[in-house]
N, C-alpha and C positions, 0 to 999 in steps of 0.2 A: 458731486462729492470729490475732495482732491486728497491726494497725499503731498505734505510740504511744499504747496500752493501748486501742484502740477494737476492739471485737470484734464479727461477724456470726454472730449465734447460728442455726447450720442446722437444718430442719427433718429431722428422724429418718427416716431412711429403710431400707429392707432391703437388702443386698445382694446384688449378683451378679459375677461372675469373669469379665472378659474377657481370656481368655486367662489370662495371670497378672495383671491388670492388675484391683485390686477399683475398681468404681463403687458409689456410694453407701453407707450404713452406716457413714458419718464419715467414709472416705478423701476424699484431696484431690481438687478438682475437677477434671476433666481435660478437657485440648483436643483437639478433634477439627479432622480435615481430610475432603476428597475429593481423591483423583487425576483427572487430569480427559485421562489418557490411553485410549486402549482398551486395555483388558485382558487383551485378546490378546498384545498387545505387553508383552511380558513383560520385557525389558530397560528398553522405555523406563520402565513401570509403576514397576518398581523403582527404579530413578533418581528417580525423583519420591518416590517414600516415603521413600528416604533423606535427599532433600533435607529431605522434611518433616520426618521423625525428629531430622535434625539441627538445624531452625528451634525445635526443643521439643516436637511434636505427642506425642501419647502414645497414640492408636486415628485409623487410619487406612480409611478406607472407599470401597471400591473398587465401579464397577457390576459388576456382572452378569447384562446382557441378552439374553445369547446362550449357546449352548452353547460357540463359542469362547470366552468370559470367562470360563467355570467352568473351560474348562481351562487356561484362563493362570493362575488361582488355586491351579489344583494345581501350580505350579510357585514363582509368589511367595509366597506360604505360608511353606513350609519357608526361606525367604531373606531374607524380614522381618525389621526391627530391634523392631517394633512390631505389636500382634494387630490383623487382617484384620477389618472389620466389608464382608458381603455385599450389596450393594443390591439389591433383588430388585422388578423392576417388577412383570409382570402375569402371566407364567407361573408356576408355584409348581415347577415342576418344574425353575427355575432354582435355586430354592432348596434342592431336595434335593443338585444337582448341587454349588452351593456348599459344604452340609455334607461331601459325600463329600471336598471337595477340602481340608477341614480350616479352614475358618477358624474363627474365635476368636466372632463374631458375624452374628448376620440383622438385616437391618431390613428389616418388612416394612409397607407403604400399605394399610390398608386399606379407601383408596378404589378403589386399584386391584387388587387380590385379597380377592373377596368371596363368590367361594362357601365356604360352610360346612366340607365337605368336605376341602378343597385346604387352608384354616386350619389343622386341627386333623392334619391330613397331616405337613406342616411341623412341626407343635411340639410332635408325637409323637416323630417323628425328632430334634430337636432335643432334647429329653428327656433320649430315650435316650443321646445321644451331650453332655448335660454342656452344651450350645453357647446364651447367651443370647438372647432375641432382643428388637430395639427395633421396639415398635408407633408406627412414622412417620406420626400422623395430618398433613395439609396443607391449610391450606386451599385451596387452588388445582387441591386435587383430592379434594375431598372427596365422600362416597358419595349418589347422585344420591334417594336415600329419604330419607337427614337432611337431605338439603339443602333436598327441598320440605318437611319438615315444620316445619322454623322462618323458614318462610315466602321461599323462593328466596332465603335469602341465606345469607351464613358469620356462624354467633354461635360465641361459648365455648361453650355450651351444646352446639350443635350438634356440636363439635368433641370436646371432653370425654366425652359420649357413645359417640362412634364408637368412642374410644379403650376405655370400658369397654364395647361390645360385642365386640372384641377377647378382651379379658380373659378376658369370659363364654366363649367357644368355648374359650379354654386353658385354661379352669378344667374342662371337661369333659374332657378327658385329662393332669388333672393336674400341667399344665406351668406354673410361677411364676416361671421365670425371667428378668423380663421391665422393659426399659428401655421409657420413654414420650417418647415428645414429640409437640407441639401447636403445630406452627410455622405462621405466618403471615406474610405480609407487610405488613402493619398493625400497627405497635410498638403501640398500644390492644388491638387485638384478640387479638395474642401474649398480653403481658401477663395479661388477664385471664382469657384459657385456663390459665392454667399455674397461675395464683392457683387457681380452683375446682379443676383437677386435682391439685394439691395437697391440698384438702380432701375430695377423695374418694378416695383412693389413697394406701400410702406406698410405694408403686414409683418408685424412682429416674429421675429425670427430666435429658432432655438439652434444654439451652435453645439457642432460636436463632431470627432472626427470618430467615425465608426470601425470598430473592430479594430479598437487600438489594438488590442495585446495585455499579457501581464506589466505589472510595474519593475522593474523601470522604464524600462521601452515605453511601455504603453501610456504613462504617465507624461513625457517626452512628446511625443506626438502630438497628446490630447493638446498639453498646454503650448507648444509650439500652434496650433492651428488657432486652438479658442482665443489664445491671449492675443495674435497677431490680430482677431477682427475687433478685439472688445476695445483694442488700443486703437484703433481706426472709427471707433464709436458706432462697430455695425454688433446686434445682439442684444436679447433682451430675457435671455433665458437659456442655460448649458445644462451638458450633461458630459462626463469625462463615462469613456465607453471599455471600462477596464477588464480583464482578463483574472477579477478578484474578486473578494467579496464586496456588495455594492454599499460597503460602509465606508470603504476605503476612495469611490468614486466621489462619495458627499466632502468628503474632510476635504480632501484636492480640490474641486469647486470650490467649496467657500475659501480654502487659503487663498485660492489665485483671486477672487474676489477682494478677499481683503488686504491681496498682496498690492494688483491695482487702486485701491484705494475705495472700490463700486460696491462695497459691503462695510455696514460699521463693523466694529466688533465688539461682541457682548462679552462681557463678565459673565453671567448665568445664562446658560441657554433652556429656558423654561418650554417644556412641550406641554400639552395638555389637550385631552380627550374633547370630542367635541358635544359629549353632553346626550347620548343617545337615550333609549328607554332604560339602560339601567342605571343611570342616575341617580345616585342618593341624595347631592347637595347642588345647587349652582355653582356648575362649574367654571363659569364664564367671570362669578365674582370671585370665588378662592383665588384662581385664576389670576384675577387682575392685582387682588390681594398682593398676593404672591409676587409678584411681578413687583408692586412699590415695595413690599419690603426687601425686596432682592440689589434695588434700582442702585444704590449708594454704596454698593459692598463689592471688593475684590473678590470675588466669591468662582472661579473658572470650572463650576461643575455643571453639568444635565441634571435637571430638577424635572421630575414629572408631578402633572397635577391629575386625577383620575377620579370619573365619576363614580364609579361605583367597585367592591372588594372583589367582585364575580371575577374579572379579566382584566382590570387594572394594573396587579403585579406582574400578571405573566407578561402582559402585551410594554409594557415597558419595563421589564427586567433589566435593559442593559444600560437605563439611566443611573446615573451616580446613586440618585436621591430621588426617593416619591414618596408621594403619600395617598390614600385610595378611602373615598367614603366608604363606612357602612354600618348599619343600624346605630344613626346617630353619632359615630365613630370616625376618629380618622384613622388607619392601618398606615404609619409608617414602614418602609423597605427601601433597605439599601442595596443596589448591586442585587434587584429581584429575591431578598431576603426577606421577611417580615421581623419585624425590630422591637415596632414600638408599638402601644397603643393611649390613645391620645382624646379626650371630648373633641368633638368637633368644632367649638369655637377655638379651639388652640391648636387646629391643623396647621396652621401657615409660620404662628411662633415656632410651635414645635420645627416645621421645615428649616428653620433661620439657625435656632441653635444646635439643628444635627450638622447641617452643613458646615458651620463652623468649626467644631467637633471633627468631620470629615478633612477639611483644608488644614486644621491644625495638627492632626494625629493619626490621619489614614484610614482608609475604608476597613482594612484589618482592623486596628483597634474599636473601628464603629463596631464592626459587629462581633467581638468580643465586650462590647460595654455592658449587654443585655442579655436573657437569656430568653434566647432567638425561639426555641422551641413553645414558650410559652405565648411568645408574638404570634406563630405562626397556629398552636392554636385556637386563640383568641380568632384569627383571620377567618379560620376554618368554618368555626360556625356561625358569624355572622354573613360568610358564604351562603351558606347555609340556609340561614335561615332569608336572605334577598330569594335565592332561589325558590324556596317554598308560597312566597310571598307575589314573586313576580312572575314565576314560570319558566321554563324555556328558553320562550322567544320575545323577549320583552319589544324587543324591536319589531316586532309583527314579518319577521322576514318571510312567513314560510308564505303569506296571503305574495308579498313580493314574486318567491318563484314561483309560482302558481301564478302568476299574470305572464311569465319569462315564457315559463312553458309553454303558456295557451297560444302563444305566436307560431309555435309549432305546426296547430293542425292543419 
């Protein structure tokens, strides 16, 4: 991709599938976030990835430090716009729990899980089950043997290492499916980890300068480390490491992407649900719907597309524009409002002409056009009545932690 013929020629890397989502191997670079809710809290989690999904994010990464966090992941999982990358501090047994609960991705420290054993545990089962994993070396916690042997301090050296003793242990149960990073909080010392890992690796690498700071400082750093390797053509996937909220992290990725030239840029930034059990229509066709009738229009807003009225407005509230099935219905909402209601063969018109509406006359005016109370009625009890209809757990989560748990005994 170039801006006014200037091109950043990247260096060749392997790929691997996150989720549906390819990293490295010539795909475009992609931005990452963290939630920075517990993950337990499964509603509020959600909300926050949607927000993200809709700021642009494209892999979103959630901790999980506790046995509650692997099972709020068996629940946002299946309801994600965007594939789950698992944090996994110091128990490895977090991470098996993670895989069971289906995420897309592991990231695992290994400064902080370092027996042998418990490594290759992990990324046996990861293996078997298809699921990448990102080796997070840090320096701010790096393994206390590398650290005295380049003499008590953090080098590249030091750093790059760790990362390919890593390697070595997945390379003895034959698992490659593997993202790198080499994050620091010294833009110098980033920098030239990622330079040598680069030369000894073509495993796709995620940039990032860790424990930037609030903005502007922090902003500063990020983009002084990430921009100097993405312009060197080393990077296949960032995350800007801010001292804010992590919506603010998404938007600074994608501009420095599209400030480089390494991200198109959209007109409509369309999210949309990936279609779990509460489903009222196909969402993968609205969806694409959606997407042609958007293709041709100056249209610069977050459009959400959402299967079903249960958790659709809430989980994408802070997109401009959505619309959410149910009982044959589409629930339009603006700005997490309910507005409109609409047959559901006229879901996607109706998206084109509120939008329009919206760019022409303001989200105020939208929702003064309608009288919201009776949208949000109408919402209510086709709630209502999916719930009565489908239960609970449409998504079958609870049989999920119930298999999370049973690794326990």
């Amino acid at each position: 991709m170039d801006t006014n013929g200037v091109t950043f020629e990247r260096r060749p890397t392997r790929q691997v599938m996150v989720g549906d989502l390819p990293v490295g191997g010539g795909a475009p670079v992609t931005v990452q976030s963290m939630t920075t809710t517990k993950t337990a809290d499964v509603e509020g989690t959600l909300q926050q990835i949607y927000a993200l999904a809709a700021a642009g994010c494209d892999i979103v990464r959630c901790t999980c430090n506790e046995p509650e966090a692997a099972e709020g992941l068996a629940h946002i999982v299946p309801r994600s716009p965007v594939p789950i990358v698992a944090d996994i501090h110091h128990q490895y047994r977090r991470a098996l729990e993670a895989l069971e609960a289906g995420v897309h991705c592991l990231r695992l420290n290994p400064g902080n899980i370092r027996r042998p054993e418990h490594i290759k545990t992990v990324a046996s089962e990861a293996r078997d089950r298809g699921v990448p994993i990102r080796i997070g070396v840090n320096g701010g916690s790096l393994d206390t043997a590398l650290y005295e042997k380049y003499g008590g301090r953090v080098t590249p050296e030091a750093m790059v290492e760790s990362a390919l003793q890593e390697i070595a242990y997945f390379d003895e149960v034959g698992f490659d499916q593997i993202k790198i990073s080499v994050k620091a909080s010294s833009v110098p010392l980033m920098i030239e980890a990622y330079r040598q890992l680069s030369e000894a690796t073509d495993h796709p690498l995620h940039l990032g300068v860790t424990e930037a700071g609030p903005p502007p400082a922090g902003l500063v750093k990020s983009t002084a480390g990430i921009a100097t390797l993405l312009a060197e053509g080393i990077g296949d996937t960032i995350r800007y490491s801010l001292t804010a909220d992590p919506v603010e992290e998404v938007r600074a990725g994608r501009q420095l992407l599209e400030a480089m030239g390494l991200r198109e840029r959209k007109n409509v930034d369309l999210i949309a649900c990936p279609g779990c059990g509460r489903a009222e229509v196909d969402v993968y066709e609205v969806a694409n719907r959606a997407m042609e009738a958007f293709e041709d229009r100056q249209i610069p807003l977050q459009v959400a597309v959402m299967g079903c009225v249960v958790n659709g407005p809430g989980e994408a509230r802070d997109a401009d524009i959505g619309i959410a099935a149910g009982n044959k219905r589409g629930h339009l909402f603006v700005k997490g409002h309910n507005v409109a209601v609409v047959p559901e063969d006229e879901m996607v018109d109706a998206l084109v002409d509120w939008a329009d509406f919206i760019v022409e006359h303001g989200v105020d005016a939208a929702l003064e056009r309608v009288d919201s109370t009776l949208a949000a009625r109408e919402a209510a009890g086709d709630r209502a009545d999916l719930l009565e209809r489908q239960g609970d757990d449409a998504n079958h989560t609870g049989e999920i932690v119930s298999l999370i748990r049973s690794h326990r005994n």
